[in-house]
Structure formats: C-alpha cells, structure tokens
C-alpha positions as CSV (number, residue, x, y, z in Angstrom):
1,X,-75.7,33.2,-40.6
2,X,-72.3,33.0,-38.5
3,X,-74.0,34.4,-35.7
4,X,-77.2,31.8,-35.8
5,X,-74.2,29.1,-36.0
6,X,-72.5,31.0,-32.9
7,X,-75.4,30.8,-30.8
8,X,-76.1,27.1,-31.5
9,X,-72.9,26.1,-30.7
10,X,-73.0,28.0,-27.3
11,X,-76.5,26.4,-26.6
12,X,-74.7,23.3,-27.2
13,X,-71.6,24.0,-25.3
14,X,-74.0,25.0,-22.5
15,X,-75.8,21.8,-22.6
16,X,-72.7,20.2,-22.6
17,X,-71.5,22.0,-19.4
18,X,-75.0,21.0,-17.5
19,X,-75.0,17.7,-18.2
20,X,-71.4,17.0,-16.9
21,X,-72.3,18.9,-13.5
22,X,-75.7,16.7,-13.5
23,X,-73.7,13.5,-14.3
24,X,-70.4,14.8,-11.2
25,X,-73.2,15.4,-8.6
26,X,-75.7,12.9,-9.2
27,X,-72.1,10.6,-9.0
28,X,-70.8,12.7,-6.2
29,X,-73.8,11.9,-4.1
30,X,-74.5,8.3,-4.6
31,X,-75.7,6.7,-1.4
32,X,-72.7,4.5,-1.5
33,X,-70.1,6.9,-1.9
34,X,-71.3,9.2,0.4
35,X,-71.5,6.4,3.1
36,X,-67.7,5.3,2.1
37,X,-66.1,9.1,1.9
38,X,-67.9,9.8,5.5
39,X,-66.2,6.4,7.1
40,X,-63.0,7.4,5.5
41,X,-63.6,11.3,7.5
42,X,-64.6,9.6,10.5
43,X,-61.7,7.2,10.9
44,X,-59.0,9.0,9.3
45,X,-58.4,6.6,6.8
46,X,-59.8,4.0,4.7
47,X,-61.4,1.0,6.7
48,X,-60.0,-2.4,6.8
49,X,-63.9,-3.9,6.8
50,X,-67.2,-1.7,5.9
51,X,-70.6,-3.0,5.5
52,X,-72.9,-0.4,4.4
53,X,-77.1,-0.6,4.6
54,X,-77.5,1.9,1.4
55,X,-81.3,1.8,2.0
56,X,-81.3,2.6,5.5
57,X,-78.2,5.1,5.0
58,X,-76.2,3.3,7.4
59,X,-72.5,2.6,7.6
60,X,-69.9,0.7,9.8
61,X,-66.3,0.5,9.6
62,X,-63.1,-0.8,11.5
63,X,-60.1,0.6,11.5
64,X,-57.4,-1.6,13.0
65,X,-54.3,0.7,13.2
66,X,-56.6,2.8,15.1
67,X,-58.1,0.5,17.2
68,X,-61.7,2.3,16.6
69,X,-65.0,0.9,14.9
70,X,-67.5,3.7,13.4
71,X,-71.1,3.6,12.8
72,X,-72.9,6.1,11.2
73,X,-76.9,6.7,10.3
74,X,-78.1,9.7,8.3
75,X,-76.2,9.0,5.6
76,X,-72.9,9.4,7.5
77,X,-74.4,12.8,8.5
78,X,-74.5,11.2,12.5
79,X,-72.4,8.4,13.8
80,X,-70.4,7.5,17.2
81,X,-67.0,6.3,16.8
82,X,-66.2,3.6,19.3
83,X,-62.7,2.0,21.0
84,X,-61.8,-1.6,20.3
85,X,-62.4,-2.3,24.4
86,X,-66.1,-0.9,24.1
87,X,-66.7,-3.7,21.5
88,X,-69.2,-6.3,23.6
89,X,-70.3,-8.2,20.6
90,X,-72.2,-8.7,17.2
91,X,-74.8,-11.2,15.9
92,X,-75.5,-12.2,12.6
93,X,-79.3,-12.7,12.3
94,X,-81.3,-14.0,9.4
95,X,-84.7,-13.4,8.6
96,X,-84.8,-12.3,12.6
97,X,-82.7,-15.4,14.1
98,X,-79.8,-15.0,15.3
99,X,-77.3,-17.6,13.9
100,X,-73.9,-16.5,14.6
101,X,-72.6,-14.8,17.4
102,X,-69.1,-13.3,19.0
103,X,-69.4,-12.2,22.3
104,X,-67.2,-11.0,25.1
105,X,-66.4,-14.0,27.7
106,X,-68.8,-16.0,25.8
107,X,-68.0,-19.3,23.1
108,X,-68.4,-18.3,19.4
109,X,-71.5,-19.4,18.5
110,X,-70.8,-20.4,14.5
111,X,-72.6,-20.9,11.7
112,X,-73.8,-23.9,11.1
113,X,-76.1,-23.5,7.9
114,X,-78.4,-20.6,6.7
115,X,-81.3,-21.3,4.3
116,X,-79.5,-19.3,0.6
117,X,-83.6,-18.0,-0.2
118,X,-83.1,-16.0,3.0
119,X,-84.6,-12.2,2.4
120,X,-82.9,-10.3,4.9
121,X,-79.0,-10.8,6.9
122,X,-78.6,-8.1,9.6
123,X,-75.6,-7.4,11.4
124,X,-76.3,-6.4,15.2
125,X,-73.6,-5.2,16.4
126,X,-73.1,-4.5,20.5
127,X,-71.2,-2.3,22.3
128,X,-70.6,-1.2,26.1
129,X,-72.6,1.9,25.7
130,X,-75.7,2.7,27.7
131,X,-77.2,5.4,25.5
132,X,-76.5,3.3,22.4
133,X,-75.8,0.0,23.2
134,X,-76.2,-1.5,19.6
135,X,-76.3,-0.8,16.0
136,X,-77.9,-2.9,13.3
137,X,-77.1,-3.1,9.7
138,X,-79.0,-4.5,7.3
139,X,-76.4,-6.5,5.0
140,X,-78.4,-8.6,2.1
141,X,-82.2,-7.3,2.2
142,X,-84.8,-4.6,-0.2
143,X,-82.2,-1.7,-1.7
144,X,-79.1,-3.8,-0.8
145,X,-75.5,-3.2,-2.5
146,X,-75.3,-7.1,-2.0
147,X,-76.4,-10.0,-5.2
148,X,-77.9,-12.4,-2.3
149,X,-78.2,-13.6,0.8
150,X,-75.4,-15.8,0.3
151,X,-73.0,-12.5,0.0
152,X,-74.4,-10.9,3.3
153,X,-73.5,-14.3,5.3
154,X,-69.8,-13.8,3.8
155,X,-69.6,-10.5,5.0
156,X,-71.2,-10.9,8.2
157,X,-69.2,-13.9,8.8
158,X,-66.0,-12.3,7.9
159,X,-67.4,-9.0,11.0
160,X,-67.8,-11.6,13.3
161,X,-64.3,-13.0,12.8
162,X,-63.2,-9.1,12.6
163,X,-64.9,-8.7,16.1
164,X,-64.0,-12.0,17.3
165,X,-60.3,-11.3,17.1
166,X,-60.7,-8.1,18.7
167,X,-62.8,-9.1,22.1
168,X,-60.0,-12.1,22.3
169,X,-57.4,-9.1,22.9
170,X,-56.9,-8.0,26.6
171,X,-58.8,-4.4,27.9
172,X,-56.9,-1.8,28.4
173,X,-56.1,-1.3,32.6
174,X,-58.3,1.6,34.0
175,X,-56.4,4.9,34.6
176,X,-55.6,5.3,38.2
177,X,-57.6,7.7,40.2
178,X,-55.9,10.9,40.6
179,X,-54.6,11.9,44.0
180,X,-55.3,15.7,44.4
181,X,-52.4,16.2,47.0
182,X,-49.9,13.7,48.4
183,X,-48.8,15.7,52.0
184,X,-50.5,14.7,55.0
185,X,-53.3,16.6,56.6
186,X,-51.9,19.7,59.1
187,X,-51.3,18.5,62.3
188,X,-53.1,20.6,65.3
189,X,-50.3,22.0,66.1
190,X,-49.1,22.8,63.0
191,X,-52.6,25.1,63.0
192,X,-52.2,26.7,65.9
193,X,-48.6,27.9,65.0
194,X,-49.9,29.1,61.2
195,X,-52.4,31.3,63.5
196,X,-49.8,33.1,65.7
C-alpha cells in the first residue's frame, strides 16, 4: 500500500513540477515581456518612453541618458538603434490621417481633435536613414496592449512631445576630415638630393 501511495505522490509532485515550468515559460515568453526585456538589452537600460505593437511584434524605446531611440521588429529579435541627431520626425496618424506631427525645421503640427470610435492610432516615426527611413507602430488597433483609441492618442501625443524636445536640441558638428600628413610636398630639389 505505502508504495501505491509513493508513486501517487511522485505523479503528483511531477505534475506539480510541469505545470510551474508551463506557467514560467508561457510567462517568460509573453509578447510583452519579450518586447520590454529586448529594449532594455538594446539600450542598456530601461527606457524612459516605449510603445510596443504586441500584434505586429514591434517595439520602440528612448533612452535619454543615452541619447539613442531603438526600434525593433521580430519580436525584438531585429531592430536598429538610432542617435538623437538621426531623429527627422514622427506622425501620429489615425485611421490613416495624419493628425499630429513633429518634424525637423518644421512648426508642430498639434492635435486638434480625433474622433474617440477611431480603430487604429499608428505612430510613424522618421529618421535620417536611407535604407530605413521610417518605422511605424501600431499604438491602439486589433491585438493592442491599449483599452482604446483614446489611450493610443495619449501615448502618441506624449512620443511626439518626446521627439519634439529632441529635434529642438542642436546637431552635433561633423568630425573634421582627417588630414593624412601635414608636411609639404618634396620640393624638386629636395628629390634630386634623396637620389644621389
């Protein structure tokens, strides 16, 4: 009898075990998380401002000490990581129109009103990149984090300020070209003596 008693409590003890991994990965792995603990990895630190597009398995962050602003698709498994002075811009568009906008050497184009049944707020964001020259997050839409449209406006209000306040900063001066050698160029007879 002991060892039918033994045997149930190790079947138990092993369903026990299971469910705990099941429960730690299945945590572990949520969309959000995984979006959160990659911008964290990419930036070195916890973000100041995120928004994260959990259906599309998108991500961006700023990081202010750092100066830097990361994106990331794949579900953070690819991503650029960007300097404030390649910031151009961002929109924020809803159902596809654009009704805010920061952009560099351009007036702030606010928000005047948005219509709160909206289905979708996007956050385009620009940068001075010719491969990639924007990114797009889908903020308040199908599969978003967000209760309603009314949320997504906050945040993408609150990115364009974000973004705002950083384009109003000045650029960083250009390196100067490097000068390979300083002397003058031999003389000809200066050659002619090197020769003899």
């Amino acid at each position: 009898m002991s060892e039918v008693l033994r045997t149930i409590l190790i079947v138990l003890l092993a369903g026990v075990a299971v469910t705990t991994i099941a429960i730690f990965a299945s945590w572990w792995f949520e969309p959000s998380r995984r979006l959160r603990r990659a911008l964290r990895r990419v930036l070195g630190g916890l973000p100041e401002c995120e928004a994260l597009d959990v259906s599309q398995g998108r991500a961006a962050g700023l990081d202010f000490e750092g100066e830097a602003l990361a994106v990331l698709w794949r579900s953070g498994d690819a991503g650029l990581l960007y300097e404030f002075h390649e910031i151009e811009g961002a929109e924020l568009i809803v159902d596809g129109k654009v009704l805010a906008r920061a952009r560099r050497d351009e007036p702030r184009r606010l928000l005047d009103e948005f219509n709160p049944g909206s289905e979708r707020v996007t956050l385009r964001l620009v940068f001075a990149d010719h491969r990639f020259p924007e990114f797009e997050l889908e903020l308040f839409g199908p599969g978003s984090l967000l209760s309603d449209a009314a949320d997504g406006v906050r945040l993408g209000r609150r990115w364009l300020s974000h973004v705002e306040a950083v384009l109003k900063r000045p650029r960083p001066r250009p390196a100067p070209a490097l000068q390979l050698e300083a002397n003058e160029p031999p003389r000809r007879g200066d050659a002619d003596d090197a020769e003899g």
